[in-house]
N, C-alpha and C positions, 0 to 999 in steps of 0.2 A: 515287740514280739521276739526278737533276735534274745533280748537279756533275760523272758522267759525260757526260751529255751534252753539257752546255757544254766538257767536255774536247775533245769529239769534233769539236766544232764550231767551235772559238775561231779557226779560219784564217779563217771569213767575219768576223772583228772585223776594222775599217781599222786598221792595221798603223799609221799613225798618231798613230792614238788610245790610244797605250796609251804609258806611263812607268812610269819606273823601279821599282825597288825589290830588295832584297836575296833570295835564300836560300837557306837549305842548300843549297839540291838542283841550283844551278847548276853547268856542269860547269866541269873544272880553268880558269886562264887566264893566258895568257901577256901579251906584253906587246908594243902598238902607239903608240906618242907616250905619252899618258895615259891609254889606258886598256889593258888587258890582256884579251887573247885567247888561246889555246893551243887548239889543235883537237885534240880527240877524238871519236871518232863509236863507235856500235853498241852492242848492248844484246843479248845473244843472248837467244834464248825459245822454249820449243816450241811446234811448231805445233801448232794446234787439229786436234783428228782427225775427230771427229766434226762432218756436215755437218748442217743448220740451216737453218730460213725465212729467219735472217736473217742469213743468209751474204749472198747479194748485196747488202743494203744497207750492208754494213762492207767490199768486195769494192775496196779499193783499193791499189795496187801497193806492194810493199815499196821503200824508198827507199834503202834501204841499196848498189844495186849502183850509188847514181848519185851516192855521197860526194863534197865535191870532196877533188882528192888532194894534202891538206895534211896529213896525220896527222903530229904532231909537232912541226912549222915554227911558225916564229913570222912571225906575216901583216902585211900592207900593210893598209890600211884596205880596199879594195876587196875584198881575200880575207876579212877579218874578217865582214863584211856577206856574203858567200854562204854562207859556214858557218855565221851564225846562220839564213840563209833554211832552209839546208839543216836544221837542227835543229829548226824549227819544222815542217818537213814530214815529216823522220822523229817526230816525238813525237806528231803528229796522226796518223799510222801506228800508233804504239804506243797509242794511246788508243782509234784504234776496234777495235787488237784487245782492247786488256782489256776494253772494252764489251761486245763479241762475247763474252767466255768468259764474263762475268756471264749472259746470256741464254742461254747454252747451257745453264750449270748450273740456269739457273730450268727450264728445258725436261724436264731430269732431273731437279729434281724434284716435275715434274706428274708423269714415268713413273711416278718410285717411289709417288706416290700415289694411283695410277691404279685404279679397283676392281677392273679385269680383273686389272691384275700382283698384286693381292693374293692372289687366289686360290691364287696360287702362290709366294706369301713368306710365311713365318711373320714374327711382330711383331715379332721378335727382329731379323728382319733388316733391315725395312724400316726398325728406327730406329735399326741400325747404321748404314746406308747414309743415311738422313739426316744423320748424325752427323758424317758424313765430307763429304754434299755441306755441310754449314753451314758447316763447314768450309773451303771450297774456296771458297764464296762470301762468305765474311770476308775471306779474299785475295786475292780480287779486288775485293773492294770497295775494302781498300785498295790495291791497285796501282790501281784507277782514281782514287784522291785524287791520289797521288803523280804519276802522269801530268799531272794535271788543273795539278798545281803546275809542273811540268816546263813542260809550253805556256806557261803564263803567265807564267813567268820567262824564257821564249826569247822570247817576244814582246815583253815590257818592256826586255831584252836587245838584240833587234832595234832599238828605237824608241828607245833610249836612243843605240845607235850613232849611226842617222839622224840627230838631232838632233845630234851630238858633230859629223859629218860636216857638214850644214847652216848651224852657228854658227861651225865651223871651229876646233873647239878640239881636234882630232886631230892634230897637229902633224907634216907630212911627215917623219920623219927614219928612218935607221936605227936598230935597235935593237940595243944595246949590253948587254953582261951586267948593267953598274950597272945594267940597268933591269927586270932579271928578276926577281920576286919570291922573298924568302925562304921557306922553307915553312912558318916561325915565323909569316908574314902571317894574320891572321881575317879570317873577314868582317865584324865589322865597321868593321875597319881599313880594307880595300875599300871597304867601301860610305862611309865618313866620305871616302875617296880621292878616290871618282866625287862624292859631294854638293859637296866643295871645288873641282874641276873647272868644274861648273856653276855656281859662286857665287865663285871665285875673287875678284872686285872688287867683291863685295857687302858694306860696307860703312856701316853706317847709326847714326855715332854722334857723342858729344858734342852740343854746341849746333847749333840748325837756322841752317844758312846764308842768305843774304842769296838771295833768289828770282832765278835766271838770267833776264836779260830772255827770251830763248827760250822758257820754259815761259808769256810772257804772253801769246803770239802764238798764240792757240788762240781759239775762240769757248766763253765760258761763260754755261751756264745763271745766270742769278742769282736769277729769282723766278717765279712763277708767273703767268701772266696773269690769273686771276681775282681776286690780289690787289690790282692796278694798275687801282684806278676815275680814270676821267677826274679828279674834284676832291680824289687823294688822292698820297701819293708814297711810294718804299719807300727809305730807307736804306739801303746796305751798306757794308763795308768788302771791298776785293778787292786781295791784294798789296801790304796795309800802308797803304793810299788813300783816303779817305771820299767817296764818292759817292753818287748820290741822284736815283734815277729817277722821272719821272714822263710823263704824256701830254701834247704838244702842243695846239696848236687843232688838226689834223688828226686827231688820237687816236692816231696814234702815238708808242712810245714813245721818250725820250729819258735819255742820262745825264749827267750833270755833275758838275763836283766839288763836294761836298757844304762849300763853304767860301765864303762871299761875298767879294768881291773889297776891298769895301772896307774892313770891320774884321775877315774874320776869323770871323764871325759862322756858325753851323751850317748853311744854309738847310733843311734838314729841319724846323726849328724853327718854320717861316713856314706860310704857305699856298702852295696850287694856285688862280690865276684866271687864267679864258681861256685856257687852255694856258701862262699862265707860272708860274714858280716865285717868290714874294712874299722875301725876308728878313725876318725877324719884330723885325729892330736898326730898319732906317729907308725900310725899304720898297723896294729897290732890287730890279729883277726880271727875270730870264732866261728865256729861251726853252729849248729844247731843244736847241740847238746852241753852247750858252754864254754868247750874245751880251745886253747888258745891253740892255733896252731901253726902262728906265725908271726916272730917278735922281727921287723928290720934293721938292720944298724944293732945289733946287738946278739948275745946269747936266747937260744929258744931255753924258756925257764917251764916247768911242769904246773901252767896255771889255767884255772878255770874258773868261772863266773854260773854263778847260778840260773839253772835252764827248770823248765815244771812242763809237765806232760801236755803233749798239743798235741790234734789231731782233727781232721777233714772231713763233713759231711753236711749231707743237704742242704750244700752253697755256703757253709759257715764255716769258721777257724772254732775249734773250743780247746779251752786249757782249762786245765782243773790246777787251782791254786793252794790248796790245803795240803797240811802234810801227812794226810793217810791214803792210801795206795786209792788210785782213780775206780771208780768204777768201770766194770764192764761193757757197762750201756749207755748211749746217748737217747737223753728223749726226742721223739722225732720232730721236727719241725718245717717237714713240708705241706703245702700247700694241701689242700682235698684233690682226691682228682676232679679231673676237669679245669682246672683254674690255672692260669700263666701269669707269671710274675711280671709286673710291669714295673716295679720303681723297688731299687733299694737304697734307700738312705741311713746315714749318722753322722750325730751331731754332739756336741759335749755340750749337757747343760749345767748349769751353776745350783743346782740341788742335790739334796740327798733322796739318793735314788728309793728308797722307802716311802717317802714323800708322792716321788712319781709313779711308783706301784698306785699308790691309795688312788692318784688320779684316774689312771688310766681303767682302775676295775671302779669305776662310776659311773654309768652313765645319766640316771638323775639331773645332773646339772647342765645337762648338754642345752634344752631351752631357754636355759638361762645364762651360758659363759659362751656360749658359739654362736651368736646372734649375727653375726657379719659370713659365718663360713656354712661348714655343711649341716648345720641345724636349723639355719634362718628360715624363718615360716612355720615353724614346727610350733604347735598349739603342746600348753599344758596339760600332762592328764592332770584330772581328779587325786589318780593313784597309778605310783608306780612300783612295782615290785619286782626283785629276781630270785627265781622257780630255781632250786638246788637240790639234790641228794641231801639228805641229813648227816651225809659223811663225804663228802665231795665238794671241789673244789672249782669246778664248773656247773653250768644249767644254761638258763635263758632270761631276756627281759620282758616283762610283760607292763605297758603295751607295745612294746619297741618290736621288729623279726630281728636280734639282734642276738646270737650264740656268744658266749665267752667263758674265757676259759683263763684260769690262771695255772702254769707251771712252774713247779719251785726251779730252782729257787729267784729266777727275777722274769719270767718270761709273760708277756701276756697274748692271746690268743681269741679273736673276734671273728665272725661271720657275721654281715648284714645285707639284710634281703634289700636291694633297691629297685625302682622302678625308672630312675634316670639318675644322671648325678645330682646329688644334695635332694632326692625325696625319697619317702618310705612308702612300701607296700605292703598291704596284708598282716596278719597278727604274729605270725611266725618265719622262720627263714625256708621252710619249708613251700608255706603259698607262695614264697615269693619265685619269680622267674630267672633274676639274675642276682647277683651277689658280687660283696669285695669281701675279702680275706685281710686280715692285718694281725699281722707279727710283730710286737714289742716289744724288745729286750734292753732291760734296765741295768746294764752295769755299775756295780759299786765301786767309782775309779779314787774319791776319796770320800768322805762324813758330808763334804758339799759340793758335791762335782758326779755327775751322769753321763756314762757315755751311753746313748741311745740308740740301738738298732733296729734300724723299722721296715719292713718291705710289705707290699701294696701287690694284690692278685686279685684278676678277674675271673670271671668263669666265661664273661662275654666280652665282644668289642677286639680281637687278638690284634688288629688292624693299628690300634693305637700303640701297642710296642713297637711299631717300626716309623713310626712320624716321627722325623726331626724334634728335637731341641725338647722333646716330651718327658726326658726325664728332670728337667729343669722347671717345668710347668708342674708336676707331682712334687717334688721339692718345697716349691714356692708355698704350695696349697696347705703341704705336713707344716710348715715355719708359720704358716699364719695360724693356722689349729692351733701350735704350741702354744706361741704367742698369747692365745688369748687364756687357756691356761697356766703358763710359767707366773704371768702377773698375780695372777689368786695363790698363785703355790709358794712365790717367792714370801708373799706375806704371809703368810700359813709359817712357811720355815722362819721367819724374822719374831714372829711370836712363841714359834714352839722354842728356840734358845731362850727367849725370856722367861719360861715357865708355863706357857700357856699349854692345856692339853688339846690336840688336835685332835684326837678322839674321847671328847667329854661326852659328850650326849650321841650315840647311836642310834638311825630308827633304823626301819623296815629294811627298807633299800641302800643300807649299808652293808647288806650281808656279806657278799664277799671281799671287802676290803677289810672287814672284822677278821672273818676267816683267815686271810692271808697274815694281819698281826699276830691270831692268835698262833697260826705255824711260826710264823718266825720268831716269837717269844720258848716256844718251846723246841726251836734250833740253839736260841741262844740257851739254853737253860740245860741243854745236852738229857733232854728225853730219849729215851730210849724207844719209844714208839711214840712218831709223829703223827698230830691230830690231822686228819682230813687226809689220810693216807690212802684208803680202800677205796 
């Protein structure tokens, strides 16, 4: 009854938020640039005879007399998109009526077992005539499945257009017989058709290329602020570079390149005094802006070691690495309210952090790679899909309550509704009660090497940020998660140097790790408007 209902109702879904996917039940399709439409419309069906309570709430007009008048034709983009509207409004038509005749025949049979009508049916017959209503209500239960698939494949149909329409890969032309389908075509010929459409210059193999100056001209997270004490300093590598942040005498933080000017020497190696940075070769010491300003046992010489824009906010260090003036604005990356940060962790892993983007905007394989951690017991759906903007670079998972969100240039961004640790509740993060928050930031430290920043917020439970040894216990949990992804990514990376493509075949629930290649293709490539911006 549940899946009738959402049949009945699936017009209030944002048209949207709904993607692709193949089947049976789609009707014939003709052929527009690259993708194929053919209009057919109508479905005949008796009407209901008998009237019912709940006649006026399924009481909405038949849609059939206001088809548009394409039957046959082969459409323009703009006729294609009215005849999916239109099919989405007659199916929703056809769904509250097979809802309607479920409740009717429930209605019959209370009659048939009504004490009064007993009186006057023998047994015989009342469980003939049940026999027949069970009957009548198996068939419409399932015509209301089959509907329920109908809408959702007109919908995904609709939203797949939009977006074909929106990215512009509908291609203005006439359509020519070479483009009509054979009737040898399957679906999933089609559906392999439309996936290639979408991914066309998707692309992701052999050895990792040399980093596009364009992708350094972003502001990144690089450490945590609780890591960075005034008489301490934190090393990274960012873009193949060694650098090495620490605080000023103002306490502000600074970065530099982690390489002393005069032999060479690591300055990580040294100390922090007074806000400079010492060399631990011959004491030679910097400030936060690179400037030497103080040689021992020798003449002070007018040198300087290259420093890139750093600065402090919500709990992070970020430096912008690129050589065009920083931006003005950090994106934010606190918590929702309500939520306290319990764990923050990093870790330098041995991939290229592109690699660990793809993973982390995946959820799909979580019941099949996370089996020992916080997935274990989690049952296969049928179908999984993530609900996106057609120009946006977040949504949700469905059937997961699971929000995400990807931020350029390496950041990613989760909400998950839980009902205790490692189980799920409800269809969205919304019914859920309580929720974790998780912050993912993929640094590009060289072509095979990730420095990973991860911190972990509750919305419940405050109790546990102050228990002993607990952020050692969250640690442990983030290293096994990894763990049992690094293993599949490592070989992923081992094959993609040999040539193989990591994103050969994309389906449904790739969407936004597509998305995120396809922005970063066209960072490399110095677009001047970035796709999935608005």
């Amino acid at each position: 009854m549940n899946a009738a209902v959402f049949a009945s109702s699936a017009l209030s879904l944002p048209i949207s938020f709904c993607k692709t996917r193949s089947s049976k039940l789609t009707r014939k399709k003709g052929v527009k640039g690259e993708f194929r439409v053919f209009a057919v419309f109508g479905e005949e069906s008796g009407l209901i005879e008998k009237k019912s309570q709940w006649g006026p709430l399924f009481d909405v007009e038949d849609p059939r007399t206001k088809a548009p008048p394409y039957k046959g034709k082969f459409l323009d983009v703009h006729q294609a998109l009215e005849v999916a509207r239109f099919d989405i409004q007659y199916l929703d038509w056809r769904a509250r009526q097979d809802l309607l005749t479920i409740m009717i025949l429930h209605d019959k049979v209370v009659d048939v077992l009504n004490p009064l009508a007993r009186e006057y049916k023998s047994i015989g017959t009342v469980k003939k005539e049940l026999a027949g209503l069970q009957e009548e209500l198996a068939k419409a239960h399932q015509q209301v499945h089959i509907s329920e698939a109908r809408v959702s494949t007109a919908l995904d149909k609709l939203a797949h257009m939009e977006e074909l329409v929106n990215d512009r890969l509908l291609p203005g032309r006439v359509t020519t017989e070479s483009d009509k389908p054979s009737s040898s075509t399957s679906v999933q010929d089609l559906d392999r058709e439309k996936t290639n459409i979408g991914a066309k210059t998707l692309n992701v193999s052999g050895p990792v290329q040399p980093y596009s100056p364009r992708l350094k001209n972003f502001w990144y997270p690089v450490a945590f602020t609780a890591d960075l004490k005034h008489d301490t300093m934190v090393p990274i590598d960012c873009f193949e570079q060694p650098w090495v942040i620490f605080r000023g005498e103002d306490g502000k933080p600074g970065c530099v390149r982690n390489t002393c000017a005069h032999r060479a020497c690591p300055l990580d190696l040294g100390t922090v005094n007074n806000g400079r940075i010492q060399c631990p070769y011959h004491g030679w010491e910097y400030s936060t802006d690179g400037k030497c300003t103080k040689m021992p046992s020798t003449k002070l010489l007018n040198v300087k070691i290259k420093s890139i824009p750093c600065l402090e906010q919500d709990g992070m260090i970020w430096v912008w690495p690129g050589d065009e003036p920083p931006s003005s604005t950090l994106p934010s990356l606190q918590p929702p309210s309500g939520f306290v940060i319990h764990a923050e962790l990093v870790m330098d892993l041995p991939v290229e952090h592109g690699l660990l983007l793809d993973n982390l905007l995946d959820l799909a394989h979580a019941p099949f790679t996370h089996t020992s951690t916080f997935a274990k017991g989690w049952s296969v759906p049928s179908l999984v899909k993530f609900l996106t903007p057609s120009s946006g670079l977040q949504g949700y998972w469905d059937p997961y309550p699971i929000d995400m969100e990807f931020k350029p240039p390496c950041i990613v961004l989760s909400t998950i509704g839980i009902s205790k640790p490692g189980k799920l509740e409800g269809k969205s993060t919304k019914q859920c009660a309580t929720h974790l928050h998780q912050l993912h930031v993929c640094l590009p430290s060289s072509r095979n090497k990730t420095r990973l920043l991860y911190r972990m917020s509750l919305d419940f439970a405050p109790i546990l940020k102050n228990v002993p040894f607990m952020e050692h216990l969250w640690r442990h949990f983030a290293e096994q998660v990894l763990n049992e992804d690094l293993r599949l990514v490592l070989g992923q990376q081992e094959r993609m140097l040999n040539g193989a493509n990591i994103w050969n075949l994309p389906v449904a629930y790739d969407k936004l790790g597509v998305r995120y290649r396809l922005w970063r293709n066209a960072v490399d490539r110095g677009d001047a408007k970035l796709p999935f911006s608005s």
